[in-house]
C-alpha positions as CSV (number, residue, x, y, z in Angstrom):
1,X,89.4,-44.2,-70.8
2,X,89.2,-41.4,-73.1
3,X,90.5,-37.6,-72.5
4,X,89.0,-34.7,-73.6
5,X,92.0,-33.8,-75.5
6,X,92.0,-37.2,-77.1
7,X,88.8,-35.6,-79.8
8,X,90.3,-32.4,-79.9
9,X,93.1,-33.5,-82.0
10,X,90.9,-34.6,-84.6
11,X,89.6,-30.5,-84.7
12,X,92.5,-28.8,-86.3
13,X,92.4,-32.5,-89.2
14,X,88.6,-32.0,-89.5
15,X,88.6,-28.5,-90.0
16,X,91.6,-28.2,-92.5
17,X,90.1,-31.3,-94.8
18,X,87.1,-29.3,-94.8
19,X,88.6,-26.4,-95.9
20,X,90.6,-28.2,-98.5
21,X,87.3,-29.9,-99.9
22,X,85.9,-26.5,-100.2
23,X,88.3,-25.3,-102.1
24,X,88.2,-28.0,-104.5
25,X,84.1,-27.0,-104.4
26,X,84.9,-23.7,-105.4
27,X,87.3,-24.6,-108.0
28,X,84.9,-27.4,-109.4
29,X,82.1,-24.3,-109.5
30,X,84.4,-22.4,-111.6
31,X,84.9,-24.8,-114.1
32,X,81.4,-25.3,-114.7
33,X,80.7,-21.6,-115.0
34,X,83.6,-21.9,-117.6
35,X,82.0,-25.1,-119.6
36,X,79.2,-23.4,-119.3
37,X,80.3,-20.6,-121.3
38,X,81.9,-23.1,-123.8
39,X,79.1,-25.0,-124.5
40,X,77.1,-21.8,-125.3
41,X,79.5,-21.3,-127.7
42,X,80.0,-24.4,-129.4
43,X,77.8,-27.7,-128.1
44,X,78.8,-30.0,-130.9
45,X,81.7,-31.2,-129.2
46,X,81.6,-34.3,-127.5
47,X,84.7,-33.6,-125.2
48,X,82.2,-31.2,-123.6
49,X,79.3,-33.7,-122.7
50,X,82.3,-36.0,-121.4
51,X,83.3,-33.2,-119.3
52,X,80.3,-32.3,-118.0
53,X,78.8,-35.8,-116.6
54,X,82.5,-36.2,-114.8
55,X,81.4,-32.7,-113.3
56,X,78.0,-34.0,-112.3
57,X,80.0,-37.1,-110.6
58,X,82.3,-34.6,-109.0
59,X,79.9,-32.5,-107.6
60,X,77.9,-35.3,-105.6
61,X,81.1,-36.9,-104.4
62,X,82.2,-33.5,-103.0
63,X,78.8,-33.2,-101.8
64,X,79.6,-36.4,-99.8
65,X,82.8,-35.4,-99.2
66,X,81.7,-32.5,-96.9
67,X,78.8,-34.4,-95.3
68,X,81.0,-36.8,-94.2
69,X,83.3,-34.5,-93.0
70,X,80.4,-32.6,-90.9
71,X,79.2,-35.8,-89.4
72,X,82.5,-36.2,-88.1
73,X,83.2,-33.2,-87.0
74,X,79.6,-33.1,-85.1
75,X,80.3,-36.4,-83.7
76,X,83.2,-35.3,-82.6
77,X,81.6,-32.2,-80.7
78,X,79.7,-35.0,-79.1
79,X,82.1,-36.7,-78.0
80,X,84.0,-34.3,-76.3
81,X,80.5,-33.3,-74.5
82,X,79.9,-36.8,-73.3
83,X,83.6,-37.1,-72.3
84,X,83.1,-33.5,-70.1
85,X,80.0,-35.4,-68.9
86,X,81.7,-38.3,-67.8
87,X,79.2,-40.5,-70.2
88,X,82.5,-42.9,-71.4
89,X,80.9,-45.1,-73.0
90,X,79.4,-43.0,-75.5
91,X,82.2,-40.7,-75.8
92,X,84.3,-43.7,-77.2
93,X,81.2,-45.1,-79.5
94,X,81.2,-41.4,-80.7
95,X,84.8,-40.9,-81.0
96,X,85.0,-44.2,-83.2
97,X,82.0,-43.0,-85.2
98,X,84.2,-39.3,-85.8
99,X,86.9,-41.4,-87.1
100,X,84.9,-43.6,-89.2
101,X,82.9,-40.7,-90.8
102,X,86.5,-39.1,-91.2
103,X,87.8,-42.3,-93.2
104,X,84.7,-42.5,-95.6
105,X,85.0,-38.7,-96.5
106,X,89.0,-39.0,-97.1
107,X,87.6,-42.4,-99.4
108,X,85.5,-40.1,-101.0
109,X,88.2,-37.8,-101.6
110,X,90.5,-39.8,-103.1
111,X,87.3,-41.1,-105.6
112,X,87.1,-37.6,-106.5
113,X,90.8,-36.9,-106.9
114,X,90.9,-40.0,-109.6
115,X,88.0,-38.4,-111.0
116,X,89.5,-34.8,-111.8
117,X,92.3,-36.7,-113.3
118,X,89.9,-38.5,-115.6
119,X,88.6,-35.0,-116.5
120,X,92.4,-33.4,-117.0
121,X,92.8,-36.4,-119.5
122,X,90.4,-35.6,-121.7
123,X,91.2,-32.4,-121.9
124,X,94.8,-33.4,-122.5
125,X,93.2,-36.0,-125.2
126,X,91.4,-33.5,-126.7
127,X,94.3,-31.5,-127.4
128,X,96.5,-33.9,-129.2
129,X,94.3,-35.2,-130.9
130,X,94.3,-31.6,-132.2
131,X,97.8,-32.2,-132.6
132,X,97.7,-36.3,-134.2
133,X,99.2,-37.7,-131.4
134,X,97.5,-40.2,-129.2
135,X,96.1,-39.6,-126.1
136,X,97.6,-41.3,-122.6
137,X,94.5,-42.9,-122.5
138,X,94.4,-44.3,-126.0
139,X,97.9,-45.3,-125.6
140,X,97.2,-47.6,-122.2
141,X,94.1,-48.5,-124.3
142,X,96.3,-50.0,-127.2
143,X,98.7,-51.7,-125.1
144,X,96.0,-53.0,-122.6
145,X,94.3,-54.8,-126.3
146,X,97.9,-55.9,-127.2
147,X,98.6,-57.7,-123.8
148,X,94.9,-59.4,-124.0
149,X,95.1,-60.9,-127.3
């Protein structure tokens, strides 16, 4: 039998992931406006265009992200309404459905977390190349081909 303080534990998760993945939304917006600016300037460079379809990727993962994180925070709701209602079965069907819609959004977190790395590296590659030293990437590259052959 569930409680009605077993769901509102999941509140104070739900509503601090959500504020961290809006942060990252704000932060992702910010960059764009900044590319943005840089390509005006100069679109020649390819390091840009890599840029910006990792942004495109970004954005609809942290679109995801937060619509995960809403369904499970609105099934969650519900399941503290059908627990006050004395409706148990749904209350657990909708308590598991809060923490499965709370699993897929952290997934989709993590996704977008390897993601902003990817986008850090190129800007990292971009700069030594600048510099004629190879890239992290181009280095795991090489010895990836080395350990193939």
């Amino acid at each position: 039998m569930i409680t009605i303080t077993t769901p509102a534990l999941l509140f104070p998760a739900i509503s601090l992931i959500m504020l961290a993945y809006t942060n990252r939304f704000l932060a992702l917006a910010t960059l764009v406006r900044s590319l943005h600016a840089k390509y005006l300037d100069n679109n020649q460079s390819g390091i840009i265009h890599g840029q910006i379809q990792n942004l495109r990727y970004r954005l609809k993962l942290i679109k995801y992200m937060q619509a995960y994180g809403v369904l499970s925070f609105v099934a969650c709701v519900l399941c503290m309404l059908f627990v006050f209602m004395q409706w148990s079965p749904w209350a657990e069907l909708l308590f598991g459905l809060s923490l499965i819609f709370f699993t897929v959004s952290l997934i989709i977190s993590l996704v977008e977390i390897q993601k902003s790395t990817t986008a850090l590296e190129l800007e990292l590659s971009n700069m030594e190349e600048n510099e004629a030293k190879p890239s992290l990437v181009k280095y795991i590259k090489k010895k990836l081909e080395k350990g193939t052959k």
